[in-house]
N, C-alpha and C positions, 0 to 999 in steps of 0.2 A: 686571646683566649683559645685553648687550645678544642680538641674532635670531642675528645672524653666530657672537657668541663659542657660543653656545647648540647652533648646529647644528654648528659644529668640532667642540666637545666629545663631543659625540654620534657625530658620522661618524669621530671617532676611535676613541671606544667600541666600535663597531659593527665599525673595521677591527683593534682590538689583541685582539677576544673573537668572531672568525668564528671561528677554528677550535675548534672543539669545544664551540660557545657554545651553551647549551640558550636558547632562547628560549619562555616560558610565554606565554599570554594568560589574559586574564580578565574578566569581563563586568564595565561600571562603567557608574557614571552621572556626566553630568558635571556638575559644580559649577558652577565659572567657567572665563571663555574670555581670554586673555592675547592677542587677534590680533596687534597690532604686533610681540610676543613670540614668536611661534609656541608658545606653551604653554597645557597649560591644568593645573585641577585636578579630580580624580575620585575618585571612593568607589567600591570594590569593592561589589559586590551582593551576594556570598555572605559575605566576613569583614568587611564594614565601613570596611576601611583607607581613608585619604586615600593618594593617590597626588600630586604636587606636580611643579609643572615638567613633566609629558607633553609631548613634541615633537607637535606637529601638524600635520609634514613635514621632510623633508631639505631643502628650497629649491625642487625640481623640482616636488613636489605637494604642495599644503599644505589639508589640511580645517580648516572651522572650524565646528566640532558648532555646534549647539542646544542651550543649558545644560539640566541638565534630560531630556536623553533618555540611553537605554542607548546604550552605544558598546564597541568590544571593544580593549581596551590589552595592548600587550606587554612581555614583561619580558626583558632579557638578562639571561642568568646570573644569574636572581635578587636581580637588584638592580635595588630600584623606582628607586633614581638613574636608571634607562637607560631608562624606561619612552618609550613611544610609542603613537600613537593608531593603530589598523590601519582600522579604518571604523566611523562612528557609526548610530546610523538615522534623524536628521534632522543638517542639515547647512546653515547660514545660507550660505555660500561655498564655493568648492573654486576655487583657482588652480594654473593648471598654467605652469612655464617651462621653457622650450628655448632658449636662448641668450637673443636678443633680442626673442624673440615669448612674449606672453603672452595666456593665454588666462581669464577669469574670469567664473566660472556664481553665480548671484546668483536669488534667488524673483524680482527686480522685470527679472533681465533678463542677458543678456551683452556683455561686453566683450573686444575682439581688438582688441591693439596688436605692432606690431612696429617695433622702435625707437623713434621720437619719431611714429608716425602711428599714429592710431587710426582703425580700420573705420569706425564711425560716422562721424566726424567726415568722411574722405572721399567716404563716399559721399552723405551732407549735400550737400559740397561740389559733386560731381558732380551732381545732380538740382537744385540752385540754378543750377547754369551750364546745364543742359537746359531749366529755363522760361525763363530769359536770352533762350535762343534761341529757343524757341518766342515767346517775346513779340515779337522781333523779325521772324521770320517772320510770324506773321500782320498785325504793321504795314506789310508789305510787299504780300504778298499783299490787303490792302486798297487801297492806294495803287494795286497794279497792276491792278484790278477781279474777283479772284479772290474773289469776296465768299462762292461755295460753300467755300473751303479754309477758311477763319475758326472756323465752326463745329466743323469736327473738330480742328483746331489747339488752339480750346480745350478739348475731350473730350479732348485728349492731355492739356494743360496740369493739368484737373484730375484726369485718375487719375493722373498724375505726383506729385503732391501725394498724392493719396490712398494710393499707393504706401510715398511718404515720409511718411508717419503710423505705416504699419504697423511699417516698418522702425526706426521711433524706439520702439517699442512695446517690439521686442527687444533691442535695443542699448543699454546702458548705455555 
C-alpha cells in the first residue's frame, strides 16, 4: 500500500468518525520508521501493545521520530487501525508542505524549495555570479591604474565566499 493510498485512508477515517469521535493518546516508543511510507511502528509504555502502520502526517506535516525515543500516538474511536503520531521527543526530520513550497528541518541542515528551485542552489547561484563580477572588476580597475580599489575588491571577494560557506553550512 502505497503514502497516498495510506493518507486517503486515514483523512477518510478522520472525516467519517469527527463527529463524536473520542480520540485517546498514549505514551509509545517507537520501533521502526516506514519514512517513504509515512508510517511507523510502536509499543505502548504502559500495556505493551504494538501499534502498526501509525501515520506520521496528513501530507502537510510529516514527523519522522528517532526509533527508539518516547513519542505520544493517537487513537480514534479506539481503533489502533486509525492511530497517528501527535509529537515524538527526538525527531530525525519534520517536512512541512503548502502547495508548492516545501520546507525540511534535518540535524545536518534545512532545506526550502518552491517548485523546481531550491534556496540553496539559488543563492549558490547568485554569489558565483557576484565573484564573476567582482573578478571582473578588479581586472579592470588594474588595467585602469586603480591599484588602491584591488585590494578591497578582493576583501569583498573573499568574505563573499566566506559568506557562501556559512550558508552551505545551513542548507541542505
Amino acid at each position: 500500500m502505497g503514502k497516498g493510498t495510506n493518507i486517503a485512508e486515514f483523512n477518510d477515517l478522520l472525516k467519517n468518525r469527527a463527529k463524536g469521535a473520542v480520540v485517546q493518546t498514549l505514551w509509545c516508543v517507537v520501533n521502526s520508521v516506514d519514512w517513504p511510507s509515512r508510517n511507523m511502528t510502536a509499543t505502548g509504555i504502559l500495556d505493551g501493545l504494538d501499534f502498526y502502520n501509525v501515520q506520521l502526517g496528513l501530507g502537510s506535516v510529516n514527523i519522522n521520530p528517532k526509533p527508539g525515543t518516547k513519542c505520544l500516538v493517537g487513537i480514534i474511536a479506539n481503533n489502533a487501525a486509525s492511530s497517528f503520531l501527535i509529537s515524538a521527543e527526538e525527531i530525525l526530520e519534520i517536512e512541512i508542505i503548502a502547495g508548492v513550497s516545501e520546507l525540511v528541518v534535518k540535524e545536518e541542515g534545512v532545506s526550502v524549495k518552491r517548485n523546481s528551485e531550491n534556496l540553496k542552489e539559488v543563492l549558490n547561484d547568485l554569489i558565483a555570479e557576484k565573484n564573476k563580477m567582482n573578478t571582473e572588476v578588479s581586472k579592470i580597475a588594474t588595467k585602469a591604474g586603480a591599484a588602491d580599489s584591488v585590494p578591497i575588491l578582493l576583501e569583498i571577494y573573499t568574505a563573499t565566499e566566506l559568506i557562501n560557506q556559512r550558508l552551505n553550512s545551513i542548507l541542505i
